[in-house]
Backbone atoms as SQL, in Angstrom:
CREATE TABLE atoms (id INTEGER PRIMARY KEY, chain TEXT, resi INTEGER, resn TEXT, atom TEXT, x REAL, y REAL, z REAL);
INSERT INTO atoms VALUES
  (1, 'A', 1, 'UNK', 'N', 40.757, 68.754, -1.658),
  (2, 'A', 1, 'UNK', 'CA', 39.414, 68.253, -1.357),
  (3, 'A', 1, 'UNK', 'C', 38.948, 67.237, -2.404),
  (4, 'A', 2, 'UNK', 'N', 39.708, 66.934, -3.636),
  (5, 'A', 2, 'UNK', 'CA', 38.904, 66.533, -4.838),
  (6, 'A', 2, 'UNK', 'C', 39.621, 64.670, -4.149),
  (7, 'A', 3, 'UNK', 'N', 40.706, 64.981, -3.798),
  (8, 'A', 3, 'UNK', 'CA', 41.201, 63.784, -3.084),
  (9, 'A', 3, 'UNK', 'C', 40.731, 63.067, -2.202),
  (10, 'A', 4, 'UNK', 'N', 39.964, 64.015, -1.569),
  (11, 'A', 4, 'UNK', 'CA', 39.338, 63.561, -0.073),
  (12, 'A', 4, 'UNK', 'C', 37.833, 62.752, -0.358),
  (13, 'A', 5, 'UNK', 'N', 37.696, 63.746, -1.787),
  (14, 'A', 5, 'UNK', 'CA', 35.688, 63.277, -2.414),
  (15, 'A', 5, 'UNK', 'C', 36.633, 61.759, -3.355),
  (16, 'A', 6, 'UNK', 'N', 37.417, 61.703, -4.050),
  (17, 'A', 6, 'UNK', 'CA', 37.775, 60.227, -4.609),
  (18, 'A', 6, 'UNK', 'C', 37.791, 59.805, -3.629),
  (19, 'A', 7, 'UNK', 'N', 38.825, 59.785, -2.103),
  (20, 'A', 7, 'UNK', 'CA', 38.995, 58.446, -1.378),
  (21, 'A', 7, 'UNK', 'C', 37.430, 58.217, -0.410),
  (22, 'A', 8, 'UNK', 'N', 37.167, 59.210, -0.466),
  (23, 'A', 8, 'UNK', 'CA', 35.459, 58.952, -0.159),
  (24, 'A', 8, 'UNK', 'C', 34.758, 58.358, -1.144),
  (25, 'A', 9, 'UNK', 'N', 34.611, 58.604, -2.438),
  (26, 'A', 9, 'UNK', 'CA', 33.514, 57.609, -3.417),
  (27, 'A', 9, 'UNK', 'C', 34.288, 56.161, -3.644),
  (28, 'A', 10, 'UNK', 'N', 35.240, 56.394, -3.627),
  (29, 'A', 10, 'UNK', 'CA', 36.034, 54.849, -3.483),
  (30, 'A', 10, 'UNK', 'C', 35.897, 53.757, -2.323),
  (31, 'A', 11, 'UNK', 'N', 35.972, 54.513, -1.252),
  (32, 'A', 11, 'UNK', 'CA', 35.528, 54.132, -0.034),
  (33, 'A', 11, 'UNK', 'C', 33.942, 53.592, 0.103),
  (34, 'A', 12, 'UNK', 'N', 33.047, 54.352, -0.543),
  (35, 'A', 12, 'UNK', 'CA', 31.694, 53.855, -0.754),
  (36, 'A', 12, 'UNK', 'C', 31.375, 52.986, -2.001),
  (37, 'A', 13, 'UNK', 'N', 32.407, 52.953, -3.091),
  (38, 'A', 13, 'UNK', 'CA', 32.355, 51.659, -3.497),
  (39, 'A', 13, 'UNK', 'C', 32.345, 50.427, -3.131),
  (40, 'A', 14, 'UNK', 'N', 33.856, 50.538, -2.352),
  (41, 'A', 14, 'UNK', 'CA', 34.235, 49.435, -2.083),
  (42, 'A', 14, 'UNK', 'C', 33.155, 48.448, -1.202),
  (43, 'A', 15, 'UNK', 'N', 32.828, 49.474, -0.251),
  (44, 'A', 15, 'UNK', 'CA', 31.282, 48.906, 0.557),
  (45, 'A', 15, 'UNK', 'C', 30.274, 48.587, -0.332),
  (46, 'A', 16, 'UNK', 'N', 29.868, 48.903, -1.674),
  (47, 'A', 16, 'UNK', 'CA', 28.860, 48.775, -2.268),
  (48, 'A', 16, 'UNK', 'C', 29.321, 47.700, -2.935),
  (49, 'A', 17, 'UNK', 'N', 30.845, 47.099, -3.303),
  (50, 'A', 17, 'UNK', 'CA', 30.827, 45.884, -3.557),
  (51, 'A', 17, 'UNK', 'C', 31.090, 44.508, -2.400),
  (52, 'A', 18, 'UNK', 'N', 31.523, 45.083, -1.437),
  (53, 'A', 18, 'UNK', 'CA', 31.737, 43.746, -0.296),
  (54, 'A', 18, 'UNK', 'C', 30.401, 43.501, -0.243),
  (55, 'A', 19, 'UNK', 'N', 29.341, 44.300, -0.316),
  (56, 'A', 19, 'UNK', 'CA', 27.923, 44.118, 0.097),
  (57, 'A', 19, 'UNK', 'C', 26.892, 43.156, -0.796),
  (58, 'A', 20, 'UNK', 'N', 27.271, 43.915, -2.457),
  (59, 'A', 20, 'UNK', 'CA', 27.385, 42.909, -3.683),
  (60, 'A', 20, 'UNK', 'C', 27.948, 41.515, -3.560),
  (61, 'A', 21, 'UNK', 'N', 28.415, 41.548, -2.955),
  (62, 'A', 21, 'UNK', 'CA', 29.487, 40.094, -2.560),
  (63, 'A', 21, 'UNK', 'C', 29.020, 39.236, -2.039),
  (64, 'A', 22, 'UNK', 'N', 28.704, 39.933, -0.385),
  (65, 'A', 22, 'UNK', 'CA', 28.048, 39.484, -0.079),
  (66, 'A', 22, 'UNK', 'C', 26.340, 38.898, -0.434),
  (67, 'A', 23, 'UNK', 'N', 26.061, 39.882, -1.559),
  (68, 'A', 23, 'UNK', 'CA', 24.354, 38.826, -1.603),
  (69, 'A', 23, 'UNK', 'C', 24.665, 38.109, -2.484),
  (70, 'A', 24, 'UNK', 'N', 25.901, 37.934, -2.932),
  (71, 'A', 24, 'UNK', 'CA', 25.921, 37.034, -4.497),
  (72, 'A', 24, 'UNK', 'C', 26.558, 35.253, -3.193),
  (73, 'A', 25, 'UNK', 'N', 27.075, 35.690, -2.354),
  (74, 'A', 25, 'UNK', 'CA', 26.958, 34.521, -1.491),
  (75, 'A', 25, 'UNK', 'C', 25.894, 33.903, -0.867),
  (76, 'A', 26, 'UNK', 'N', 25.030, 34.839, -0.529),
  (77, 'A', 26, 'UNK', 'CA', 24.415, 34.421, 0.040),
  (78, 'A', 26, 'UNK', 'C', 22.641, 33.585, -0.814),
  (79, 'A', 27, 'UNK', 'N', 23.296, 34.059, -2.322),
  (80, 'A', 27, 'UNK', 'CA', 22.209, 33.615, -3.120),
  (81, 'A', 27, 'UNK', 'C', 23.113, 32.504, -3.583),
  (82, 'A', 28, 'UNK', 'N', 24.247, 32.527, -3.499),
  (83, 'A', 28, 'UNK', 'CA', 24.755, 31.009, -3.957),
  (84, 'A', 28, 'UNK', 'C', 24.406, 30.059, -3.116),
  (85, 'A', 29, 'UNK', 'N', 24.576, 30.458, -1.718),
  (86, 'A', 29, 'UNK', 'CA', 24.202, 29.282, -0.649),
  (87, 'A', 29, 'UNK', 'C', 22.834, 28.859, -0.990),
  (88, 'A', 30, 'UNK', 'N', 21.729, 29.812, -1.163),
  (89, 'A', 30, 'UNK', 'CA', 20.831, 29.275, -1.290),
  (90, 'A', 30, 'UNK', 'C', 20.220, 28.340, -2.293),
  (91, 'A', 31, 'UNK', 'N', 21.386, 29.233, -3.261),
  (92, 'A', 31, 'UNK', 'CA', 20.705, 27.608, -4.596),
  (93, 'A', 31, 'UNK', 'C', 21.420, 26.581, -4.267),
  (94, 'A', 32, 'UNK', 'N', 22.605, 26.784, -3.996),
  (95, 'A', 32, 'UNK', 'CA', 22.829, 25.194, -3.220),
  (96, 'A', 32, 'UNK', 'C', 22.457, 24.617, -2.450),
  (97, 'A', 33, 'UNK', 'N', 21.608, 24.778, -1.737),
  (98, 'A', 33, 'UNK', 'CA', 20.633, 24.807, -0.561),
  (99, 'A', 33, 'UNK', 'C', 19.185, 24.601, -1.180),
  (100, 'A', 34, 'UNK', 'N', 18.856, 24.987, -2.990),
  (101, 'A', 34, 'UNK', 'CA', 17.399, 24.406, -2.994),
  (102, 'A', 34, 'UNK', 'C', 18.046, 23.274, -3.895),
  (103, 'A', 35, 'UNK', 'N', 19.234, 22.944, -4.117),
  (104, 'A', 35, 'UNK', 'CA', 19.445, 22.143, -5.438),
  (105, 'A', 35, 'UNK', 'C', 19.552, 20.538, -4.258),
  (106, 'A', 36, 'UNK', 'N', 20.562, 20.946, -2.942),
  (107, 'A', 36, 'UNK', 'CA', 20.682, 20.162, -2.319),
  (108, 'A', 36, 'UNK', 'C', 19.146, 19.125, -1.876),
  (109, 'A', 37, 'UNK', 'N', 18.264, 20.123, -1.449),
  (110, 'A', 37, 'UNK', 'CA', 17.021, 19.913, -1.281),
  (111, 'A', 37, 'UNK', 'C', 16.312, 18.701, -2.370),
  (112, 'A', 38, 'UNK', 'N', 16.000, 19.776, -3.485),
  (113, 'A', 38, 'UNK', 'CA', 15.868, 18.927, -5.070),
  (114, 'A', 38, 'UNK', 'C', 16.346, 17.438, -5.225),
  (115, 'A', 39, 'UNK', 'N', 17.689, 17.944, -4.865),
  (116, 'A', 39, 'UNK', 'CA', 18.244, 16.029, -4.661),
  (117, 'A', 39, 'UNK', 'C', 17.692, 14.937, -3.820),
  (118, 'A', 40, 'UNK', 'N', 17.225, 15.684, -2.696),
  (119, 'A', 40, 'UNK', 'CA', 17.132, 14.498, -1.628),
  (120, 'A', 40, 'UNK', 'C', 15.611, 14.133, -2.117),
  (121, 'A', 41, 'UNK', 'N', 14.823, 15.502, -2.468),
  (122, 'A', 41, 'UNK', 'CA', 13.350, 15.085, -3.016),
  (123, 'A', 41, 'UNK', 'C', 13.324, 14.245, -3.823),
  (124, 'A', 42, 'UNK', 'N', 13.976, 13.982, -5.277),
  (125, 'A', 42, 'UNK', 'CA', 13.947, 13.315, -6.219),
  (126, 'A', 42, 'UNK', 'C', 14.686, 11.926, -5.864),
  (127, 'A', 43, 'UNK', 'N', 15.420, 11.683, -4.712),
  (128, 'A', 43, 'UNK', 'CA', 16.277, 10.948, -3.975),
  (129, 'A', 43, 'UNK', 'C', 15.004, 9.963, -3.228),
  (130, 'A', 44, 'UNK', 'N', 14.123, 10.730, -2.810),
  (131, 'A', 44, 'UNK', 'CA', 13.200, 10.197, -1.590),
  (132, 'A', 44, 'UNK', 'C', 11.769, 9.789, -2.973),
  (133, 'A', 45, 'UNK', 'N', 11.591, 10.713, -4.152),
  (134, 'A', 45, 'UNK', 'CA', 10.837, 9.895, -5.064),
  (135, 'A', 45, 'UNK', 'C', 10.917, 8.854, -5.281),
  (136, 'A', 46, 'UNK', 'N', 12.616, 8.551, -5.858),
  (137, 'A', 46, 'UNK', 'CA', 12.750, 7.280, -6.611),
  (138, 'A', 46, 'UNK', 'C', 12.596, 5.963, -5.483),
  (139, 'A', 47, 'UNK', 'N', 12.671, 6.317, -4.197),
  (140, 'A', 47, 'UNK', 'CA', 12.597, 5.299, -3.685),
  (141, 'A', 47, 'UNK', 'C', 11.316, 5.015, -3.351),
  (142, 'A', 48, 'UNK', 'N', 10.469, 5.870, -3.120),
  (143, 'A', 48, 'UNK', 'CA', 9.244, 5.702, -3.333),
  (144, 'A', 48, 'UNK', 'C', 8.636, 4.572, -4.132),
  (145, 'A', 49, 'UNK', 'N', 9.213, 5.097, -5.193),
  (146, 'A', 49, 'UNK', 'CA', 8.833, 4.626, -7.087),
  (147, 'A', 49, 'UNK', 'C', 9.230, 3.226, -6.708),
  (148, 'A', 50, 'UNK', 'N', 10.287, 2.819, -6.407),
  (149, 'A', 50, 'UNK', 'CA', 10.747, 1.333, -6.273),
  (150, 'A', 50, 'UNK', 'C', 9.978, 0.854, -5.002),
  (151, 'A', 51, 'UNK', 'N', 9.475, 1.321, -3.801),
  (152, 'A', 51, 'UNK', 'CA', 8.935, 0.819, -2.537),
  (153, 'A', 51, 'UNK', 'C', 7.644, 0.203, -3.554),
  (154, 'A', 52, 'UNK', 'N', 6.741, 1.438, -4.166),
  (155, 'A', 52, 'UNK', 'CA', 5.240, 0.753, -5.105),
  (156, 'A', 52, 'UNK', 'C', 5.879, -0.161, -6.058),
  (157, 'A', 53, 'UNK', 'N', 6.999, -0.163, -6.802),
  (158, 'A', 53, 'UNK', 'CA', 6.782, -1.107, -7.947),
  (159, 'A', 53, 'UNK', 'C', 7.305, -2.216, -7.093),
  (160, 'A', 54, 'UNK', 'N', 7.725, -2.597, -6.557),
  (161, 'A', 54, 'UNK', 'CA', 7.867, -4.358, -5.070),
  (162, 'A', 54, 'UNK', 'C', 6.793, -4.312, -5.231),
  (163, 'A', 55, 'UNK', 'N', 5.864, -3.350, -4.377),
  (164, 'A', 55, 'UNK', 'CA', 4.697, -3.929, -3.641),
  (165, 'A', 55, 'UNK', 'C', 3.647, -4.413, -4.545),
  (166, 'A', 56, 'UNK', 'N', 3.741, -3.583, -5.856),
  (167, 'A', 56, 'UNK', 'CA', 2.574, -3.947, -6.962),
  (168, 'A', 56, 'UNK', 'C', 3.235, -5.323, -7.431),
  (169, 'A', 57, 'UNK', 'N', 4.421, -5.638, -7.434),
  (170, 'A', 57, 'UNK', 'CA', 5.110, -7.112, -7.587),
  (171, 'A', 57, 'UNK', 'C', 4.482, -7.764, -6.798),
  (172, 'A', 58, 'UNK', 'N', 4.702, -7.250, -5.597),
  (173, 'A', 58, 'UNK', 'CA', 4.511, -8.587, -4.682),
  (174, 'A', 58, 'UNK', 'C', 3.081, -8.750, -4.709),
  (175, 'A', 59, 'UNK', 'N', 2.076, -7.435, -4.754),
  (176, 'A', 59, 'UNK', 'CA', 0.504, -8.090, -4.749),
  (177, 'A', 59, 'UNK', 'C', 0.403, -8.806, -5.806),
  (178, 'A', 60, 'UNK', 'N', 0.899, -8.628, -7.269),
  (179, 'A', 60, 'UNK', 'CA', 0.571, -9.783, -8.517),
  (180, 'A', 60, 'UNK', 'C', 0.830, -10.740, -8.080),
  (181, 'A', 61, 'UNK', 'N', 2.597, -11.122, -7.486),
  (182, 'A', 61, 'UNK', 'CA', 2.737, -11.824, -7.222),
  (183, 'A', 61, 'UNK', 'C', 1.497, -13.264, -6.492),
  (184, 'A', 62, 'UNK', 'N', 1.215, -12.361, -5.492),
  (185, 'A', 62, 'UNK', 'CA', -0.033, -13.285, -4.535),
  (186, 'A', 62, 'UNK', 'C', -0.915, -13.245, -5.120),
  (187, 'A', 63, 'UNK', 'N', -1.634, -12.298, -5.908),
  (188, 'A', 63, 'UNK', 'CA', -2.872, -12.501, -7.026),
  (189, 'A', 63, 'UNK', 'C', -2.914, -13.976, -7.718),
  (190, 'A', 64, 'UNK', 'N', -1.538, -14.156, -8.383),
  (191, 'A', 64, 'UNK', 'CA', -1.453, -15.553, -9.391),
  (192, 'A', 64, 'UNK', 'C', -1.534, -16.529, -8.309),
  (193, 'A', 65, 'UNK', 'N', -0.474, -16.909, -7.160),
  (194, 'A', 65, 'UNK', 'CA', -0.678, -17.968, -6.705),
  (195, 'A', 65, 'UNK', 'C', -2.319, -17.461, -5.904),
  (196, 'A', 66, 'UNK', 'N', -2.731, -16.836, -5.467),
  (197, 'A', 66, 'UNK', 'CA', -4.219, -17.231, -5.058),
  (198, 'A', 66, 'UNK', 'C', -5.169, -17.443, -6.140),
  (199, 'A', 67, 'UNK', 'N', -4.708, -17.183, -7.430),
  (200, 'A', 67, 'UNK', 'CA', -5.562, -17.436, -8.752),
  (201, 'A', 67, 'UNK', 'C', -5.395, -19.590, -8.892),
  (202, 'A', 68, 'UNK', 'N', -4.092, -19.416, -8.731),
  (203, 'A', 68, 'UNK', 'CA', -3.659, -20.884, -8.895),
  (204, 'A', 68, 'UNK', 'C', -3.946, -22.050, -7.834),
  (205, 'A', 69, 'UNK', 'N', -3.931, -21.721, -6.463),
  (206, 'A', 69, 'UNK', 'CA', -4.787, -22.108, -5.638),
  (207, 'A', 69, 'UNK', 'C', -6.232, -22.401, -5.847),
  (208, 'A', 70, 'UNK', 'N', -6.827, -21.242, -5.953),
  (209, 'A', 70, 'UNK', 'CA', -8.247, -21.114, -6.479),
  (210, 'A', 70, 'UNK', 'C', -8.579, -22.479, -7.637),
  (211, 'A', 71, 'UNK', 'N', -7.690, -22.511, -8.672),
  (212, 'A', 71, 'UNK', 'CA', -8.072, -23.323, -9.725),
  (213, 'A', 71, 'UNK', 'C', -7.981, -24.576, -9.283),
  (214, 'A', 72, 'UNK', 'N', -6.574, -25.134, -8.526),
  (215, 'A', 72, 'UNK', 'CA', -6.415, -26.234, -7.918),
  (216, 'A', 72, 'UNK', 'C', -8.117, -26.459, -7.340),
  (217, 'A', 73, 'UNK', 'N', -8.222, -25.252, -6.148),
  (218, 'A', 73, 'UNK', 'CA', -9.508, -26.252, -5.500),
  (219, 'A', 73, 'UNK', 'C', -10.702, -26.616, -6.384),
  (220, 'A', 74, 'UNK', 'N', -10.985, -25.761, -7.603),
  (221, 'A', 74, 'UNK', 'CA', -11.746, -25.780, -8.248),
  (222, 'A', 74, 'UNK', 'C', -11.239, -27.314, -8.927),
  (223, 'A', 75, 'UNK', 'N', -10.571, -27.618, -9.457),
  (224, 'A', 75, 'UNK', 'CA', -9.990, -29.129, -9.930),
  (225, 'A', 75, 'UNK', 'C', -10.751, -30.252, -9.261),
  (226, 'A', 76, 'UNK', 'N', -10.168, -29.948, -7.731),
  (227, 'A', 76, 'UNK', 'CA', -10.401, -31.380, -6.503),
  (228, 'A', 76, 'UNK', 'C', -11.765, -31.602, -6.832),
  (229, 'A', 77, 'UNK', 'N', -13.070, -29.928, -6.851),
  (230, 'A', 77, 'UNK', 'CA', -13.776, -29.964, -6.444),
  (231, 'A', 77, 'UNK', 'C', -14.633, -30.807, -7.884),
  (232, 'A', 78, 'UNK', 'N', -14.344, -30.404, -8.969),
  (233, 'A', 78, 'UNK', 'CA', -14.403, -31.112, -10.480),
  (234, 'A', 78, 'UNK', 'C', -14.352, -32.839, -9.984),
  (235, 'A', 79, 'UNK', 'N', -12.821, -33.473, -9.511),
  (236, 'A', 79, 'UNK', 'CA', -12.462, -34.559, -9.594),
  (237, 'A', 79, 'UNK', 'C', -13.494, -34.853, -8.436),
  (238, 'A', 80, 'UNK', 'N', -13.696, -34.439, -7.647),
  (239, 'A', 80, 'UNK', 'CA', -14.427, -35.062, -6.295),
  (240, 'A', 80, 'UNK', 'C', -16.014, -35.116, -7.176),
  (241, 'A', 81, 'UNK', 'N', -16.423, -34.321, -7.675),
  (242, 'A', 81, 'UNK', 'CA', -17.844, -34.593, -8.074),
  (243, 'A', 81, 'UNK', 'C', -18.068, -35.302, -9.267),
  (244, 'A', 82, 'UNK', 'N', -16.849, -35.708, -10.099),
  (245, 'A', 82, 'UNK', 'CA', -16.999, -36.347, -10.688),
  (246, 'A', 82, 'UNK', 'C', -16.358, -38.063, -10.230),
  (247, 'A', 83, 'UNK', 'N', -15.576, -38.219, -9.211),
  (248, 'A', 83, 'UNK', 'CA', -15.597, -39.767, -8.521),
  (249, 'A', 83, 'UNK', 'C', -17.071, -39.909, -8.132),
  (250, 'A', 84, 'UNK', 'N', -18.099, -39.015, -7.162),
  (251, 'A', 84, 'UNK', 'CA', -19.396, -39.287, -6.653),
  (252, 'A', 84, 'UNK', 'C', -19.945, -39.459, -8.045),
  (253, 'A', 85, 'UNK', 'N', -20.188, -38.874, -8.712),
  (254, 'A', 85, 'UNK', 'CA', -20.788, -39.640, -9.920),
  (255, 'A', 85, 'UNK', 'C', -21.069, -40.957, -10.656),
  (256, 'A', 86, 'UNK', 'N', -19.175, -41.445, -10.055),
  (257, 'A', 86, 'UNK', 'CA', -19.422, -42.304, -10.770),
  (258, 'A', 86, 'UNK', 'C', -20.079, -44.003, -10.120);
């Protein structure tokens, strides 16, 4: 009987580790599964980050030439009131 109680507690080991096994898989999947995640987030930030830093380019960008425009007309409008002057 002492044979029968080992291949029995052995027997309920062994289940108590396939089972172990199993959650140690199934917690691996999952961190690979939040790390995968993590990536694409920090993946989908940076492009973010670069979509605003263009666009804050490109609005300076048009800021100066409508600054430089601006001055031009301000010029004509100088040279024009100063030809009527003269």
């Amino acid at each position: 009987s002492d044979l029968a109680d080992m291949k029995l507690k052995a027997s309920a080991y062994e289940g108590k580790i396939a089972e172990l096994e199993s959650l140690l898989n199934q917690e691996r999947h999952a961190r690979e599964s939040l790390q995968k995640s993590q990536d694409k987030l920090a993946e989908m930030n940076r492009k973010l980050r670069e979509e605003t830093e263009a666009s804050a380019e490109e609005r300076n960008r048009l800021i100066a030439e409508r600054d430089k425009v601006q001055r031009e007309v301000e010029a004509q409008k100088v040279a024009m009131a100063t030809k009527e002057a003269e």
